[in-house]
C-alpha positions as CSV (number, residue, x, y, z in Angstrom):
1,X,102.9,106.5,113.5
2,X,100.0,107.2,111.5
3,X,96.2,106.6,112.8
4,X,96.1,103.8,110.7
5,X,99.3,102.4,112.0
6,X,98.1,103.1,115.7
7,X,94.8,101.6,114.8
8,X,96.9,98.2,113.4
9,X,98.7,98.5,116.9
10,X,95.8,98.8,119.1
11,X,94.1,95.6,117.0
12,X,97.4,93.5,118.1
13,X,97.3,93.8,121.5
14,X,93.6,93.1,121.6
15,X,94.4,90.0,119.8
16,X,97.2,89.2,122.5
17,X,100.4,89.5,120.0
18,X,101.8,92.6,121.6
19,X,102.5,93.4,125.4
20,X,100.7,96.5,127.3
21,X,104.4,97.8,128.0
22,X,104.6,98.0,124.0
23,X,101.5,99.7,123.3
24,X,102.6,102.4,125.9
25,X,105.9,102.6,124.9
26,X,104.4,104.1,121.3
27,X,101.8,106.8,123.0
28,X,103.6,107.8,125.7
29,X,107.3,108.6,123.5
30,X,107.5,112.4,123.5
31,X,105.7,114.4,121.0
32,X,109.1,116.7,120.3
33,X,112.3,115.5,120.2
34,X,115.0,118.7,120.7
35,X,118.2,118.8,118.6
36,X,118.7,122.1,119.7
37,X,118.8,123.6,115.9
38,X,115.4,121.8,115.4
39,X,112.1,121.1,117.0
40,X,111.2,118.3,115.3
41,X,107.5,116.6,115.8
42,X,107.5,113.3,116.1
43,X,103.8,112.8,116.3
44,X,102.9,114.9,113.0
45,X,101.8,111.7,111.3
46,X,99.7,110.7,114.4
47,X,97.6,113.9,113.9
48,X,98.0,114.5,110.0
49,X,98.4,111.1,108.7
50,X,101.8,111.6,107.4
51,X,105.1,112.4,109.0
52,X,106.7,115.8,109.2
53,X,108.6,117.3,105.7
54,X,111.8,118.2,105.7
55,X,112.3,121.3,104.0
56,X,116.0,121.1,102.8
57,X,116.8,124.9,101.3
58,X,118.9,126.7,104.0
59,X,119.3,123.8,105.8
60,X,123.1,122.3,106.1
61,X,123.3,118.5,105.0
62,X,124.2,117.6,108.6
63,X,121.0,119.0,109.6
64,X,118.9,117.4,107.0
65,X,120.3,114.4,108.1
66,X,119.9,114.4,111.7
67,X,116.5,115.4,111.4
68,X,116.1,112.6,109.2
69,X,117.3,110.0,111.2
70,X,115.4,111.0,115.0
71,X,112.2,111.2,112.8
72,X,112.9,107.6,110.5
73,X,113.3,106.4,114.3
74,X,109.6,106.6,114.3
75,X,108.0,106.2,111.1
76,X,108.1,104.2,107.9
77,X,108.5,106.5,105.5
78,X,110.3,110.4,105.2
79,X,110.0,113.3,102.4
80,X,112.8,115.7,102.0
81,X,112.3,118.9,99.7
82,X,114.1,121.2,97.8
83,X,117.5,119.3,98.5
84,X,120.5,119.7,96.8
85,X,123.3,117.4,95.5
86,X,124.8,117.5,98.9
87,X,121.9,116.9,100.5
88,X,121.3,113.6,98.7
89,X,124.9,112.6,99.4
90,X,124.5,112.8,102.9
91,X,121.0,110.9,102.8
92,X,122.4,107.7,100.6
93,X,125.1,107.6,103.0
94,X,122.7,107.0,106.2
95,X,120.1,105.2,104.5
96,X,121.5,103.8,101.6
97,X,119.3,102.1,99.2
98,X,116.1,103.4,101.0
99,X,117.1,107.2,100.2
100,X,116.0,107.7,96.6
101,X,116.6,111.0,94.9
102,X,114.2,112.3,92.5
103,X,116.5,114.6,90.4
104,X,113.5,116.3,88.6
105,X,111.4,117.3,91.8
106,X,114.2,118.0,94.0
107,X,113.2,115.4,96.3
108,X,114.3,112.7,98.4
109,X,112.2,110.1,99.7
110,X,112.9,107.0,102.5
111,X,110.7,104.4,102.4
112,X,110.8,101.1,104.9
113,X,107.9,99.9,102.4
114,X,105.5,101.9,99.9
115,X,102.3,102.8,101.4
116,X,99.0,100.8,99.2
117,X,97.7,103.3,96.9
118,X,94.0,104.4,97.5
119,X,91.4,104.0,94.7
120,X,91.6,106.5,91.9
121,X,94.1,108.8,90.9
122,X,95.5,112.5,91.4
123,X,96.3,114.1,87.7
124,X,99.3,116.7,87.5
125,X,99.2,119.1,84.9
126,X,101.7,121.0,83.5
127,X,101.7,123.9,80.7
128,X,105.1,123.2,79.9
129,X,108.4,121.8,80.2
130,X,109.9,124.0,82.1
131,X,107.2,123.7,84.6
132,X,107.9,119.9,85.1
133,X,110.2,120.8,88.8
134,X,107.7,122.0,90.4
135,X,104.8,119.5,89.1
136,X,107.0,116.9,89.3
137,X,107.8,118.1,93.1
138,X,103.8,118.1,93.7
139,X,104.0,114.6,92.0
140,X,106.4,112.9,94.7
141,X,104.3,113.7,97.6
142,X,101.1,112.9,96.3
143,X,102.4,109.5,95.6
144,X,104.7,108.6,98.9
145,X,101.8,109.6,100.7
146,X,99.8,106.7,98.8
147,X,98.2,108.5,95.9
148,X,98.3,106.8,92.0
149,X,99.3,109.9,90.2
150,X,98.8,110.6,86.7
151,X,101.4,113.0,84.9
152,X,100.6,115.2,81.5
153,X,102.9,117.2,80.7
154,X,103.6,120.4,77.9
155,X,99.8,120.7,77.7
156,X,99.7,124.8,77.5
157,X,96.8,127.1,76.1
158,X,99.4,127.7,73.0
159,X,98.1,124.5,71.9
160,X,95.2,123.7,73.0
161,X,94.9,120.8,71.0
162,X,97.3,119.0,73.3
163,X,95.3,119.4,76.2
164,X,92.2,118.1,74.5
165,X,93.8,115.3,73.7
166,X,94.0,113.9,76.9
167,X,90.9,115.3,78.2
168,X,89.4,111.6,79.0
169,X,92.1,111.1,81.1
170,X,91.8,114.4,82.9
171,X,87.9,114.0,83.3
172,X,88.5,110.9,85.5
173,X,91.1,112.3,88.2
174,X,89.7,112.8,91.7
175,X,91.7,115.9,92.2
176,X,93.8,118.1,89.8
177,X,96.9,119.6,90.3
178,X,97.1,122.2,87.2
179,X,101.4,124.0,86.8
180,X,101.3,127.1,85.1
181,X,103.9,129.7,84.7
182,X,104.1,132.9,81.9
183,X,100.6,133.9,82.0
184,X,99.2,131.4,84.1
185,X,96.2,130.7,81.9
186,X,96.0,126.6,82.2
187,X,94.3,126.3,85.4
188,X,91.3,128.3,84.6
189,X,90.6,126.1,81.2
190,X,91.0,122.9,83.0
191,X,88.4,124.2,85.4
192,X,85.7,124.8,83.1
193,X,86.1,121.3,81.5
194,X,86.0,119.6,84.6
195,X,83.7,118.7,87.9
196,X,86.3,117.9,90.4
197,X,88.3,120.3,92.4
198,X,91.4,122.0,91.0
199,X,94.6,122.9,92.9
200,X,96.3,125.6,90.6
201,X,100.5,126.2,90.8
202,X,101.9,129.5,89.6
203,X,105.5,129.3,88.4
204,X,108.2,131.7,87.6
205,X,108.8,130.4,84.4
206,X,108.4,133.4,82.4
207,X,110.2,136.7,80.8
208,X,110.5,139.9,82.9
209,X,106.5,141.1,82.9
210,X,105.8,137.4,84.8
211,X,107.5,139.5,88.1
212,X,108.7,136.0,89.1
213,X,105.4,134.2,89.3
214,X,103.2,137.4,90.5
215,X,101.4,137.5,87.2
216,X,100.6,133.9,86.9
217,X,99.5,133.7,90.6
218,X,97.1,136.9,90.3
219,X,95.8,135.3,87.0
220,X,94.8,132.4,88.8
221,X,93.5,134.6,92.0
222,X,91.6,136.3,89.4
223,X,90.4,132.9,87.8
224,X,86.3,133.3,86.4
225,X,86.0,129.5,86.4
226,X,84.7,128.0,89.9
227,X,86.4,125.2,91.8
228,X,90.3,126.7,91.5
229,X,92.2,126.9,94.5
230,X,95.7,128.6,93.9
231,X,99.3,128.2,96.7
232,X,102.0,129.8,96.4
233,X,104.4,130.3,93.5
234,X,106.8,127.0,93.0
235,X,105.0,125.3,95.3
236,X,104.4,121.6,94.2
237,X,104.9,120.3,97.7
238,X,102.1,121.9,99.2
239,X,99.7,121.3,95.8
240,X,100.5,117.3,96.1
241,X,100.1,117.5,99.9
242,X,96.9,119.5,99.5
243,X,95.5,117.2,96.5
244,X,96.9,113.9,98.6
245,X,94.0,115.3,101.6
246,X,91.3,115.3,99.2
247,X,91.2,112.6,97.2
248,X,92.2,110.8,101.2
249,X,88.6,112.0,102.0
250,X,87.0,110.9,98.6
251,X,88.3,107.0,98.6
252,X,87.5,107.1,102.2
253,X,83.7,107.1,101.2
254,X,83.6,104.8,98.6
């Protein structure tokens, strides 16, 4: 249950179309529920506005699943990470139609009903096509947690051109989410064209001197051009969950 859904609750009963024992059936269920291979928090979406992710890597499908289900037993919507075919075998099984794979992020999402998307719009950036996994991944979450998302893709400082092309477009997000892998130059060029905040992703797309991401990420850390905040290497998730908080903050003001 989100605030907002807890909010909707509390306006019902005042209205006298829901019973006291059903408003305290909601706040008082348990905060944990114990599967013994899992502690999984069931009232993550009360505090943070969006359920708990399920990270799927290392995790047996079994698992995924029954963490799946006890936490879809309380909310109207689930996010599953990193999965793999297996994974999304198990998941279409349970929830059938509701499960729906996104092959390019990696990603599984259940949904009782799309949330209504907040004013504006979330751009991803990517430098290039082998960066689309993990921008695509930051994609998914800004947009199941109710974010319009704009992607532009293969827009790398080798051409330049490419990225200036669509610089209207960029100049209007909210928030920017800005994939990067090689030399990790992207980010800090957006910056400097742009007056909103920036949410940089380093990538281990790259040849042997790119150490697996460490040189785009220190290129970033290192970035001259104010406003960039960098996570960790391959991770779109916590970008799209990151950019999803702020432009929450900026619609909720106009």
């Amino acid at each position: 249950m989100t605030p907002t859904e807890a909010i909707a609750l509390l306006a019902k009963f005042r209205a006298g179309k829901i019973s006291p024992a059903r408003v305290l059936r909601a706040f008082q269920s348990a905060p944990l529920a114990d599967l013994g291979f899992a502690q999984v928090d069931t009232h993550r979406a009360l505090r943070k506005g969006f359920p708990e992710v399920i990270f799927g890597a290392g995790k047996t499908p079994a698992q995924v699943v029954k963490i799946a289900e006890k936490l879809f037993a309380h909310e109207q919507r689930l996010l599953i990470t990193r999965v793999m075919p297996e994974h999304v075998k198990a998941l279409r099984k349970i929830f059938k139609k509701l499960a729906v794979y996104h092959e390019a992020a990696r990603c599984v999402t259940v949904e009782r009903a799309p949330l209504r998307k907040r004013p504006g719009f979330i751009a991803v950036l990517c430098a290039g096509t082998s960066d689309l996994p993990v921008a695509e991944e930051a994609a998914v979450t800004a947009e199941i947690m109710g974010h319009r998302v704009e992607r532009i893709a293969d827009v790398g400082v080798a051409g330049l051109h490419r990225l200036l092309a669509r610089l209207e477009l960029i100049q209007m997000a909210n928030v920017l989410v800005v994939v990067a892998g090689m030399e990790g130059a992207l980010p800090s060029v957006v910056c400097g064209l742009v007056a909103r905040p920036v949410i940089a992703v380093p990538t281990s797309v790259g040849y042997g001197a790119n150490l697996g991401g460490v040189t785009a990420l220190l290129s970033m850390l290192n970035s001259c051009s104010s406003g960039i905040t960098v996570v960790n290497i391959d991770n779109g998730f916590g970008a799209g969950y990151a950019a999803a908080q702020m432009n929450g903050l900026v619609t909720s003001k106009e």
